[in-house]
C-alpha positions in Angstrom: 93.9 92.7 85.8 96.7 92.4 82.7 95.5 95.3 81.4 95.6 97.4 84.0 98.6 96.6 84.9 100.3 97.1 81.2 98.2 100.2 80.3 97.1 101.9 83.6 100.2 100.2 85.9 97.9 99.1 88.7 99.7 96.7 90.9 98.0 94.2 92.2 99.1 91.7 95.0 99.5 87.8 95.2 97.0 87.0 96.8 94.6 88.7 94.4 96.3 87.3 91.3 95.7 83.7 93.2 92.0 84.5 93.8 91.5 85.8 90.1 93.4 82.5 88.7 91.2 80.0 90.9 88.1 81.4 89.7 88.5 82.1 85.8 90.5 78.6 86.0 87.4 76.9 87.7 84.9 78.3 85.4 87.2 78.1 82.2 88.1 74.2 83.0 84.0 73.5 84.3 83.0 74.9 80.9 84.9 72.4 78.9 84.3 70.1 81.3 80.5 70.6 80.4 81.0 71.0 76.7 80.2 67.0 75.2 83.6 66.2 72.6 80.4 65.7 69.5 80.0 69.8 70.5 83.8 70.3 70.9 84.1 68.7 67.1 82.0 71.1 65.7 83.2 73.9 67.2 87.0 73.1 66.5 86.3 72.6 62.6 86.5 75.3 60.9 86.5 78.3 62.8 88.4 77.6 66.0 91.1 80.1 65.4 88.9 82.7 64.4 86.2 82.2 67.3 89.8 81.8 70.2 90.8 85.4 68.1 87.3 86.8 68.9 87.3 85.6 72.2 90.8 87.1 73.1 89.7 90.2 71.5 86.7 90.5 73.5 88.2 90.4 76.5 91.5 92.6 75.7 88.7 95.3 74.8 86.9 93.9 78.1 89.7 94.2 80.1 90.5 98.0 78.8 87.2 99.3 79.4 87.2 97.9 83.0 91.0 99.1 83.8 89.9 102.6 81.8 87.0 102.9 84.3 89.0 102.5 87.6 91.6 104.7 86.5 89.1 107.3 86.3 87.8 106.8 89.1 90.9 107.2 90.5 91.5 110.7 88.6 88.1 111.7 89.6 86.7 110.5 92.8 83.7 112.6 92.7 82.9 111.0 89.6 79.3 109.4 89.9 77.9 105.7 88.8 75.7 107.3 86.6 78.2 110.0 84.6 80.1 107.2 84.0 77.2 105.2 82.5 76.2 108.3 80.7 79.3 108.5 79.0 79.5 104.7 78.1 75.5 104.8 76.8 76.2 107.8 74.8 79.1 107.1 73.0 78.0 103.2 72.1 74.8 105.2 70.8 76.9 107.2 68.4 79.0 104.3 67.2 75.9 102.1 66.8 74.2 104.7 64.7 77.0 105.3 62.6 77.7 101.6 62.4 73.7 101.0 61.5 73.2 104.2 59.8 76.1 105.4 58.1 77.6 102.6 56.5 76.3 101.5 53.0 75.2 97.7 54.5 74.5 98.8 57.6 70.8 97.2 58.7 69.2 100.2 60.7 66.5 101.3 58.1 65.6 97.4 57.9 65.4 97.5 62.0 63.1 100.1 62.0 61.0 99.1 59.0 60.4 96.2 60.6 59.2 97.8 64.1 56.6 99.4 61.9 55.7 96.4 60.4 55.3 94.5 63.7 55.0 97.1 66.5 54.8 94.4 69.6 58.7 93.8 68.6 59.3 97.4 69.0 57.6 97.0 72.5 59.3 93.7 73.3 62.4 95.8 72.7 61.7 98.7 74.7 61.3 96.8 77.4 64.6 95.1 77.0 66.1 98.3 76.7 64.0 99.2 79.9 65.6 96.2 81.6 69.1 96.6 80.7 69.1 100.5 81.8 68.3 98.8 85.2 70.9 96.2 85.3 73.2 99.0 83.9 73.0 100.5 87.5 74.4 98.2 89.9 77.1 97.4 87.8 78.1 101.0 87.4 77.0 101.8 91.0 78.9 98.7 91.8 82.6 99.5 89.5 82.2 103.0 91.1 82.0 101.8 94.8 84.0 98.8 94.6 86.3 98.9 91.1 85.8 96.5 88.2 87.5 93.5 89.6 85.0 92.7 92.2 82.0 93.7 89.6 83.6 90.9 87.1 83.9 89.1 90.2 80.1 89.5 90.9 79.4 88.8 87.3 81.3 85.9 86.9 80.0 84.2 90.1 76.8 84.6 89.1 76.8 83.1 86.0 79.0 80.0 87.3 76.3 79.5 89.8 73.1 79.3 87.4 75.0 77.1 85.0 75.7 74.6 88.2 72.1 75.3 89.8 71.0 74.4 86.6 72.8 71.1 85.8 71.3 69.8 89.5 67.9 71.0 88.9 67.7 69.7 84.9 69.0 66.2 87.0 72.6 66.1 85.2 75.0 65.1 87.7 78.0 66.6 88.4 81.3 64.6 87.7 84.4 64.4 90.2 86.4 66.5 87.6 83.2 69.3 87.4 82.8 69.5 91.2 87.0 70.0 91.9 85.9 73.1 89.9 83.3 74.1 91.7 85.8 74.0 94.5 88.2 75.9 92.8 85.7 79.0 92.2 84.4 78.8 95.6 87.6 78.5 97.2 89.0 81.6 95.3 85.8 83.7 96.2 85.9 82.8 99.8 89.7 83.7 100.0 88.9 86.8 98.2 86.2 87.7 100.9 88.9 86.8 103.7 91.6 89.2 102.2 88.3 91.8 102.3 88.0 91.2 105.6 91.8 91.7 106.8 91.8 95.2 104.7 88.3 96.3 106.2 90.3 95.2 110.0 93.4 97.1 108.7 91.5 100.2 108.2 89.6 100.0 111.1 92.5 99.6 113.4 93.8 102.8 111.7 91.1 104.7 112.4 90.6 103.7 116.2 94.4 104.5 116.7 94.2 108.4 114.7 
């Protein structure tokens, strides 16, 4: 959402800024929550800035590709799921083989000596590959029907919800702290769905009085 707004100038209201805040608050504040202080130790000494840095970095670049997506969609409504997935696949595919291929330490000829070596990696891959190209569609189908925010939304929620479904099943309870942040996320979803709800009512209403 800050990126589209400072590159792209989307505006976005209050109410979504709230929704977006309760749930990347809930599932940043669970996850240290979760994370024991002997993990937090290691983590903070030595590389704490640097890992922060990479973090921020990943989702500025995150945030650009997302806010880069639904401006084009905007530009180009007849756009489709799949030329934009085209697009992303084929120029990662360039940069990757340059990046493997074209640099002096790059590790592609080792990758591919070793699938020769041990072919039932280079199947195990494939069907990775295979796996992803499927997943690849409903998030593309999903940024092109709906925008990015509601497919980080999707994204985000689903993740939040193994990690919790996970902690009850593995028989780790939940403390007070943990489950005030599973409040907050669901909370922010469910007030996200009402403010869908009002628009879809809004448009409705429109079209019943044309």
């Amino acid at each position: 959402m800050l990126m589209g707004t400072l590159v792209y100038g989307i505006r976005y209201s209050f109410p979504e800024y709230l929704c977006t805040f309760l749930v990347a608050g809930g599932v940043s504040t669970f996850a240290l929550l979760k994370t024991s202080s002997k993990t937090i130790s290691k983590l903070a000494h030595p590389n704490a800035p640097l890992g922060y840095g990479l973090c921020f970095l990943n989702l500025a670049f995150d945030g650009f590709t997302n806010a880069t997506q639904d401006s084009l969609k905007a530009r180009y409504p007849k756009t489709s799921a799949w030329t934009i997935m085209l697009g992303m696949n084929l120029w990662g595919t360039i940069y990757n083989m340059i990046y493997m291929f074209g640099l002096p330490h790059g590790s592609g000829f080792e990758a591919v000596h070793f699938c020769r070596q041990h072919p039932e990696a280079a199947w195990d891959i494939f069907l990775y590959c295979c796996c992803g190209a499927v997943g690849q569609n409903f998030i593309f189908l999903t940024i092109s029907r709906f925008g990015s925010l509601a497919n980080t939304t999707i994204t985000t929620t689903r993740k939040f919800a193994s990690i919790v479904i996970s902690s009850l099943l593995s028989g780790n309870p939940l403390s007070t702290k943990q489950w005030g942040c599973v409040f907050m996320v669901f909370s922010g979803l469910s007030y996200q769905i009402y403010l869908k709800w009002q628009k879809l009512q809004r448009l409705q209403k429109k079209r019943k009085a044309t």
